[in-house]
VEXVO-965815 format. One record per residue (C-alpha): residue number from 1; residue in one letter; x, y, z. Coordinates in steps of 0.05 Angstrom, whole numbers, plus 5000, padded with zeros to 4 digits. Example, Ala and Ser with C-alpha at 12.3 -4.5 7.8 and 13.67 -1.06 7.14 Angstrom:
ATOM  resi  resn     X     Y     Z
ATOM     1     A  5246  4910  5156
ATOM     2     S  5273  4979  5143
This chain:
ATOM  resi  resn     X     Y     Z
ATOM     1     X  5388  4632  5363
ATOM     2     X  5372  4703  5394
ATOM     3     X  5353  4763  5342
ATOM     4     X  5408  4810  5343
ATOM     5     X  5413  4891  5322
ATOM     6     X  5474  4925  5321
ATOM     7     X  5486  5003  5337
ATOM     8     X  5543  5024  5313
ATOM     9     X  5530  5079  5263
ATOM    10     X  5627  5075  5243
ATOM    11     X  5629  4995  5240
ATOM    12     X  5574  4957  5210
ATOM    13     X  5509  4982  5242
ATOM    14     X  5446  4936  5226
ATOM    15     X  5413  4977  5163
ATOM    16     X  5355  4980  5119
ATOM    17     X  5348  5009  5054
ATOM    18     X  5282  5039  5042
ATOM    19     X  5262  5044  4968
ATOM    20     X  5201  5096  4972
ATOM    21     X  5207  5149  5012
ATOM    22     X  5131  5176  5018
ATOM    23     X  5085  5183  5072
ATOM    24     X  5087  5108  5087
ATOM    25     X  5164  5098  5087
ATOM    26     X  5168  5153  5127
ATOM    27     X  5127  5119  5184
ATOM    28     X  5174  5055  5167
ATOM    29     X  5230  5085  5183
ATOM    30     X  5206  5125  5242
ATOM    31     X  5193  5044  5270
ATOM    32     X  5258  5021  5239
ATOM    33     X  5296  5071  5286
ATOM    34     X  5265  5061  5344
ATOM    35     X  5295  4997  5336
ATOM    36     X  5363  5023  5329
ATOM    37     X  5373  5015  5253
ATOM    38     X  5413  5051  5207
ATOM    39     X  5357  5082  5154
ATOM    40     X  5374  5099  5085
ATOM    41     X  5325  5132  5040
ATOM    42     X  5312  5124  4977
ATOM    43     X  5267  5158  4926
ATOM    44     X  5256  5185  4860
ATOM    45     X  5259  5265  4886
ATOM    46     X  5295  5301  4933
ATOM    47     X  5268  5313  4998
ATOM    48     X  5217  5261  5002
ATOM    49     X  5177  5248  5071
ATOM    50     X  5220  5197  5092
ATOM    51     X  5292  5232  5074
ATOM    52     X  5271  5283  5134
ATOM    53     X  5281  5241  5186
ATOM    54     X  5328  5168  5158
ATOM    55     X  5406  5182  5177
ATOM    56     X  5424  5180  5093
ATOM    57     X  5382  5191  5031
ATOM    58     X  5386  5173  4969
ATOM    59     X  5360  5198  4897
ATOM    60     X  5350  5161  4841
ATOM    61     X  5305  5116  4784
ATOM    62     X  5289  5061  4817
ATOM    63     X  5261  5027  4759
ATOM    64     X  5335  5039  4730
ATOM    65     X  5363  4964  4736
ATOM    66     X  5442  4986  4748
ATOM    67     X  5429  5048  4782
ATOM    68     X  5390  5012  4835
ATOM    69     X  5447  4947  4840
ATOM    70     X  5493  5009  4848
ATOM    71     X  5455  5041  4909
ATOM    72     X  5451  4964  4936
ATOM    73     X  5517  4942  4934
ATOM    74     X  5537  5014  4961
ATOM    75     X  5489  5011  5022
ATOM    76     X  5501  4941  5035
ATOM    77     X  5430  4936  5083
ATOM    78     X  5417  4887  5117
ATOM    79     X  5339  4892  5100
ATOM    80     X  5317  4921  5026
ATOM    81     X  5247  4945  5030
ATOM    82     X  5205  4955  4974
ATOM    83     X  5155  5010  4993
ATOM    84     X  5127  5023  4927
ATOM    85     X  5121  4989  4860
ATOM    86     X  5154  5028  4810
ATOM    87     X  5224  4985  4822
ATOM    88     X  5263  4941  4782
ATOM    89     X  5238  4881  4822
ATOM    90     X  5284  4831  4772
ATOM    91     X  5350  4869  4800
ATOM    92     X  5323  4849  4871
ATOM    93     X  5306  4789  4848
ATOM    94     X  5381  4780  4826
ATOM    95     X  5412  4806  4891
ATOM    96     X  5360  4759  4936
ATOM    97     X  5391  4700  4902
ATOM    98     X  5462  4733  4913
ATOM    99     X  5442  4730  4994
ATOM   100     X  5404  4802  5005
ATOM   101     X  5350  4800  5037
ATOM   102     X  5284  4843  5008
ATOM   103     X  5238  4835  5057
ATOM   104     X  5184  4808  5050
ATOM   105     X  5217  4776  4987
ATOM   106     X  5234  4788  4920
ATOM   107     X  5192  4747  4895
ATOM   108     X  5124  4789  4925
ATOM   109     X  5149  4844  4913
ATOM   110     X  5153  4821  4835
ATOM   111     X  5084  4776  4840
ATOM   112     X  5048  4832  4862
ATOM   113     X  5069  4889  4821
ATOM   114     X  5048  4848  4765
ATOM   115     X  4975  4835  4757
ATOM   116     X  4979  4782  4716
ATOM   117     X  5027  4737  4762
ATOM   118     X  4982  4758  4824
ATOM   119     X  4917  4744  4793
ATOM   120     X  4941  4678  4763
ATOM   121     X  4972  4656  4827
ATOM   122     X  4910  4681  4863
ATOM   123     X  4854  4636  4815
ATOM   124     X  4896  4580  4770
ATOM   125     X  4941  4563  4830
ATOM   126     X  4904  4576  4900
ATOM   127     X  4837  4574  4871
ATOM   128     X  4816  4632  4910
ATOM   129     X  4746  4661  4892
ATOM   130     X  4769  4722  4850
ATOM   131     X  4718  4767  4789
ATOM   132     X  4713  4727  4726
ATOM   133     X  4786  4765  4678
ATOM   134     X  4826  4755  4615
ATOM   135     X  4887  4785  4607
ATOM   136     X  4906  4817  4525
ATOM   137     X  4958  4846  4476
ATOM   138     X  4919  4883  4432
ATOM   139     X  4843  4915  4412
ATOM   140     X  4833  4858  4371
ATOM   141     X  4854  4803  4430
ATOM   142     X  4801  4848  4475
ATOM   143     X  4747  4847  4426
ATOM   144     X  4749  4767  4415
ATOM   145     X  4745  4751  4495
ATOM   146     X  4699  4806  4524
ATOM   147     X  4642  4751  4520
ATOM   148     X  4679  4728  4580
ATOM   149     X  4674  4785  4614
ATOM   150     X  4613  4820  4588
ATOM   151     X  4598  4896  4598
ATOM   152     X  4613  4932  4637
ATOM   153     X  4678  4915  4652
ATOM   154     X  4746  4944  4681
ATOM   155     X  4807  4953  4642
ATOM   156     X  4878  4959  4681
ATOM   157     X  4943  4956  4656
ATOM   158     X  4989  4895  4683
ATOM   159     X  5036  4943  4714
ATOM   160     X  5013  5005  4739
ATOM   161     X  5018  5056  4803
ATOM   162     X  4948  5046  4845
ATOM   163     X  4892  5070  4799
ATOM   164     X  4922  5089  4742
ATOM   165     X  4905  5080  4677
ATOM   166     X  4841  5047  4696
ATOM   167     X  4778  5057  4665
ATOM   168     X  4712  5019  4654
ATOM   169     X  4679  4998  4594
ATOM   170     X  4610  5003  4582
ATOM   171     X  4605  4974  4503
ATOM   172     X  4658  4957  4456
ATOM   173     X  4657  5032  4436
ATOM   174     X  4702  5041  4478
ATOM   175     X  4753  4993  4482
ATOM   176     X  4800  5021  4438
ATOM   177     X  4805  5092  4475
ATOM   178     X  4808  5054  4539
ATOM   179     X  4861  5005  4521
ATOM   180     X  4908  5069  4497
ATOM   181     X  4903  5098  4558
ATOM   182     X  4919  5032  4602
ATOM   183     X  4980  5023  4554
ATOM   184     X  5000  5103  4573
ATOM   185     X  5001  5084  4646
ATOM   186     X  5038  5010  4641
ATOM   187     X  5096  5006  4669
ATOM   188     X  5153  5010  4616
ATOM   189     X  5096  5019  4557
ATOM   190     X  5078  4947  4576
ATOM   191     X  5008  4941  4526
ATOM   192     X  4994  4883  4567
ATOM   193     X  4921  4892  4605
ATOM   194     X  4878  4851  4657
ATOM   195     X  4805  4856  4631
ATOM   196     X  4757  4834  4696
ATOM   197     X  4679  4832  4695
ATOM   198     X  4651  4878  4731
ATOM   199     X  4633  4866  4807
ATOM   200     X  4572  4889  4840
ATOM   201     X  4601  4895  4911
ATOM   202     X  4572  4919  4970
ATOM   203     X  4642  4939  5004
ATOM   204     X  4712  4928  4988
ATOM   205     X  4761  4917  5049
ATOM   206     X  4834  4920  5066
ATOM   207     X  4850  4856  5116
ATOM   208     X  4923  4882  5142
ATOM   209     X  4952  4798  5151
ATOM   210     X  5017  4806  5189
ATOM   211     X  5057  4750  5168
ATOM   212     X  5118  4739  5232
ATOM   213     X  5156  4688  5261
ATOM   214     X  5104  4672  5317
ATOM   215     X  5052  4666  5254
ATOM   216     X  4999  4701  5220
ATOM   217     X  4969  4758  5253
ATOM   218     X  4902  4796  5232
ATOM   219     X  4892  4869  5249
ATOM   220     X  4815  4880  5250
ATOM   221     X  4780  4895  5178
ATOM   222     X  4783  4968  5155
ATOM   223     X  4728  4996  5110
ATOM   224     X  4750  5050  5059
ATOM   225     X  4722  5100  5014
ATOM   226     X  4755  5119  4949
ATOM   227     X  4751  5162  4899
ATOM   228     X  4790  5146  4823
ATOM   229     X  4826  5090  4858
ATOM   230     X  4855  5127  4919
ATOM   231     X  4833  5123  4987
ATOM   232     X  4795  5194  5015
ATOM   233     X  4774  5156  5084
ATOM   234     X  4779  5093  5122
ATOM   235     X  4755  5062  5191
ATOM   236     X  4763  5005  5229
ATOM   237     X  4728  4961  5240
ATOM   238     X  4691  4947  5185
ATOM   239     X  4633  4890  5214
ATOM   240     X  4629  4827  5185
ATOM   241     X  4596  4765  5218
ATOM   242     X  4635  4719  5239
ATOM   243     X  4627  4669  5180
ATOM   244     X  4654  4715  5129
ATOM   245     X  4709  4741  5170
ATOM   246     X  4727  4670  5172
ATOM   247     X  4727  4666  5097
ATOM   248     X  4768  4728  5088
ATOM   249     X  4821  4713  5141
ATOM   250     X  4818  4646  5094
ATOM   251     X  4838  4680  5037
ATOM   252     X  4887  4726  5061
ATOM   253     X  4928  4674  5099
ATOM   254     X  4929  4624  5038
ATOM   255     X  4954  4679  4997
ATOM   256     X  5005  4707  5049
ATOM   257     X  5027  4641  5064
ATOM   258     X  5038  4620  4987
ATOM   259     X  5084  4693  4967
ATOM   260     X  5127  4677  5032
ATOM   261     X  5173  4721  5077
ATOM   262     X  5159  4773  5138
ATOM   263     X  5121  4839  5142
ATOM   264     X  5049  4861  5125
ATOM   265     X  5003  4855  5068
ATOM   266     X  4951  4895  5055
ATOM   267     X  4898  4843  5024
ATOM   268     X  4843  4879  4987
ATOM   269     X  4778  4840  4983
ATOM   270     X  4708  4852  4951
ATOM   271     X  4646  4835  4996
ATOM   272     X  4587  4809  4955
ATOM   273     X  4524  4792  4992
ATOM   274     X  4547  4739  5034
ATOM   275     X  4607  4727  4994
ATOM   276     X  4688  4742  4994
ATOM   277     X  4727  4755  4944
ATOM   278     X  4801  4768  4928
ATOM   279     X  4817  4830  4896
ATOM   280     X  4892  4850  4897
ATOM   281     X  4945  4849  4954
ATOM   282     X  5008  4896  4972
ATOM   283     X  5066  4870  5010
ATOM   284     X  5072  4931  5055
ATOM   285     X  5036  4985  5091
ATOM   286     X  4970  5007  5057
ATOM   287     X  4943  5078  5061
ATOM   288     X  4882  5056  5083
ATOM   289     X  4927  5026  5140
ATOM   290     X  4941  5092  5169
ATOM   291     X  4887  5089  5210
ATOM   292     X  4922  5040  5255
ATOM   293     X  4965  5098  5280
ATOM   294     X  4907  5113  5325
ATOM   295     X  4870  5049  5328
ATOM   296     X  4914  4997  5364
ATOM   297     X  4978  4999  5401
ATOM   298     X  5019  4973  5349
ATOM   299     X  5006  5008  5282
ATOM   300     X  5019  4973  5206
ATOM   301     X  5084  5007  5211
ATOM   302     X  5101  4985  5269
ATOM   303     X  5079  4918  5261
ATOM   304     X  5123  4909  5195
ATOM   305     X  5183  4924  5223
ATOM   306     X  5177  4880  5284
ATOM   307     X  5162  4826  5226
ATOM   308     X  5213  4842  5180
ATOM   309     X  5263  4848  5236
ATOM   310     X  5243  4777  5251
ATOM   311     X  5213  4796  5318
ATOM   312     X  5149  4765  5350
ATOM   313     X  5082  4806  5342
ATOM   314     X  5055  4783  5396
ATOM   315     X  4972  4814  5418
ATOM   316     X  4950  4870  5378
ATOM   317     X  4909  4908  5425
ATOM   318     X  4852  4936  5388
ATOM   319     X  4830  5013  5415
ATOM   320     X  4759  5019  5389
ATOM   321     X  4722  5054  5331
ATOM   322     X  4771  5102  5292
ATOM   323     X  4770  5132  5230
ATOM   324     X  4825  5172  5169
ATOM   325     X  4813  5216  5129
ATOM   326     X  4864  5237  5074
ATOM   327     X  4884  5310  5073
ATOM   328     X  4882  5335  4998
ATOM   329     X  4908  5400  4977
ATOM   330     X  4906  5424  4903
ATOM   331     X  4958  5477  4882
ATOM   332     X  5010  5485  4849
ATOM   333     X  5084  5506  4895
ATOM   334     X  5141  5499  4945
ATOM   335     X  5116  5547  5000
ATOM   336     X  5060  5509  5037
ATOM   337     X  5028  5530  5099
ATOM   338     X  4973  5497  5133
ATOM   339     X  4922  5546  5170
ATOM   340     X  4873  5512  5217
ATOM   341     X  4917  5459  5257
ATOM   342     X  4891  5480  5320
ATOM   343     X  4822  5480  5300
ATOM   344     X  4826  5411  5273
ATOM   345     X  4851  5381  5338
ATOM   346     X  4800  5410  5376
ATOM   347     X  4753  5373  5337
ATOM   348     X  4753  5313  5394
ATOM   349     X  4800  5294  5454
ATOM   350     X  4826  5246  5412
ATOM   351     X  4842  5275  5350
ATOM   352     X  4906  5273  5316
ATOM   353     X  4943  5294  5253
ATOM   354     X  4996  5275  5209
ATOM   355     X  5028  5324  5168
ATOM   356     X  5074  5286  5119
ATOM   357     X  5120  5336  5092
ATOM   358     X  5117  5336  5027
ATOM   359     X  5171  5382  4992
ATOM   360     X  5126  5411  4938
ATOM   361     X  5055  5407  4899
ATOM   362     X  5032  5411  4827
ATOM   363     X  4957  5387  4821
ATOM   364     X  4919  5344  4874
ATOM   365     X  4968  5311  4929
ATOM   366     X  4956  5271  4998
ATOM   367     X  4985  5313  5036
ATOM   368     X  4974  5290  5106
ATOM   369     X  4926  5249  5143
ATOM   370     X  4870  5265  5203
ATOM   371     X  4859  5218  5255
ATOM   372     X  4800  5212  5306
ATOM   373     X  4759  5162  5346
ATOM   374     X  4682  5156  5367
ATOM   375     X  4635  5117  5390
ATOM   376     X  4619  5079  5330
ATOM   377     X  4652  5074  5261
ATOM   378     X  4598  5121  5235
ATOM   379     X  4620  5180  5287
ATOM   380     X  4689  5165  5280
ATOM   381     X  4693  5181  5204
ATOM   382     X  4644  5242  5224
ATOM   383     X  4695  5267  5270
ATOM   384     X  4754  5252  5217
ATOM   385     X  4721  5293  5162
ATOM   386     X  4706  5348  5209
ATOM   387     X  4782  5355  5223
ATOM   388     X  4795  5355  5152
ATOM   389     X  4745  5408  5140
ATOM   390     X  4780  5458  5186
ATOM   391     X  4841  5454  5150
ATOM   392     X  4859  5501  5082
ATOM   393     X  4922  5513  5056
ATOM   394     X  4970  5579  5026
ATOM   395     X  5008  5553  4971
ATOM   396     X  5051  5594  4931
């Protein structure tokens, strides 16, 4: 049977229900309406990058079982999609076996949040190479299995946003600090932690696997650079020979393939010597993505709505070396201007920026992203930074 959309924004239009609105959702929905789709978006503030350009919005605690049902059953989309993790994925859960449709599924979006179910499914069930773990309750649970482990070691909370609440430990000194501060950042107050040994990597990678109904689909490897757990640059493509691209398109696929449904997954892996292994996996756009919105024809976001739509992917044209580099501004304000646009695009022929449009600032925030190509990967990120660097901001 054909794939179908309907416009017809008065008598049931095909919609989607985006639930996070940030810089990612925003390019989501961007995709979803050149398709024709009804957008409503969804986030915990007012005003969020998204909400400036979906046809409704949407505020609310998403993590709030009945408030979320509410804005469900209200909406009535045709696609729910999860953009971040800080939902109540056991109301979707509910609703999926009611006949919505989260896309990819409930079921990743709840595996994956939780790093105990993704790590288990990942190791016990796939028997994917992962780093040597133990999950724990309690100091006392953490101090009997660290032989496991050994030192030094990396403790995350089960549930968490990316990077928080993560901290290494270097000797049993501090384990108890540590494990206070995991159990500050876990989702709900879970004191529930992973505990992994420590692994001397010599890159870690983000394999975007487009899972679609013509089949699985690899964008090429992008190489990242982080700092505390979030992403300050990333480039494609990040070279690996042939055997261990093999390996990691291995892992990815069994993993994709196992969590089920449509749309993209950003599969983060750890390169060791000759050696892949799985690290941790998001069933949406990554922000190390983003650089695909000047690397190939069909970006992330663009890719995961012509999955979750149910469309066919098709070639994914790769451009050439190209390189992002997040745009970080540290104040504290509503009023923000950014001085040096035009300076920044001169930079190279090809440079472009994203400017997300966040509504307000208090600390450090990605606040948009710089896009360039080169030559090679190394020239790319060169030209990246350089964009970044002509940049500053007024905030008041």
């Amino acid at each position: 049977m054909s794939k179908c959309i309907t416009v017809d924004y008065q008598n049931h239009p095909t919609k989607a229900l985006l639930l996070g609105s940030g810089e990612l959702g925003k390019e989501v929905a961007i995709e979803l309406l050149r398709y024709g789709v009804d957008v409503t978006a969804c986030d915990r503030y007012d005003n969020a990058p998204a909400m400036s350009v979906a046809q409704h919005k949407a505020v609310i605690n998403m993590r709030d079982g009945e408030a979320l049902e509410k804005l469900i059953r209200e909406v009535k989309p045709d696609y729910i999609i999860p953009e971040i993790e800080a939902i109540a994925t056991e109301t979707l859960i509910k609703l999926e076996e009611e006949g919505f449709n989260v896309v990819p599924s409930a079921n990743a979006a709840n595996i994956t949040m939780n790093r105990e179910a993704i790590r288990t499914l990942a190791a016990e069930t796939l028997s994917l190479p992962t780093s040597p773990y133990f999950f724990a309750s309690s100091v006392e649970e953490i101090e009997k299995n660290i032989h496991k482990v050994g030192f030094p070691c990396i403790m995350k909370p089960i549930m968490s946003s990316s990077g928080k609440g993560q901290s290494v430990l270097k000797s049993e000194a501090d384990i108890e600090a540590s494990f206070k501060e995991a159990c500050v950042h876990g989702r709900g107050g879970m004191q529930r932690v992973i505990v992994e040994g420590f692994v001397k990597f010599d890159r870690e990678i983000t394999l975007l696997t487009v899972s679609a109904v013509d089949g699985i689909h690899f964008c090429e490897a992008v190489g990242h650079h982080q700092v505390h757990g979030d992403y300050h640059e990333s480039w494609q493509p990040e070279p690996l020979n042939e055997e261990m691209l093999m390996e990691a398109k291995r892992i990815a696929s069994g993993v994709v393939t196992a969590l089920g449904g449509y749309g993209i997954f950003g599969v983060e892996l750890f390169i060791c010597g000759n050696k892949v292994i799985f690290s941790e996996l998001s069933p949406r756009p990554h922000d190390t993505g983003m650089v695909t919105m000047i690397s190939q024809d069909q970006s992330e976001f663009a890719l995961h709505v012509r999955a979750l739509l149910g469309l066919p992917i098709g070639k994914i044209t790769f451009y050439g070396p190209s390189a992002s580099a997040a745009l970080l501004a540290e104040g504290k304000g509503t009023h923000i201007e950014y001085q040096g646009i035009d300076k920044a695009l001169a930079v190279t022929p090809s440079s472009q920026l994203r400017i997300f449009g966040k509504p307000d600032i208090d600390g450090e925030r990605r606040m948009g992203v710089c896009l360039a190509r080169g030559k090679s990967v190394d020239e790319a990120v060169e030209n990246a930074k350089k964009m970044r660097s002509q940049i500053s901001f007024d905030i008041k």
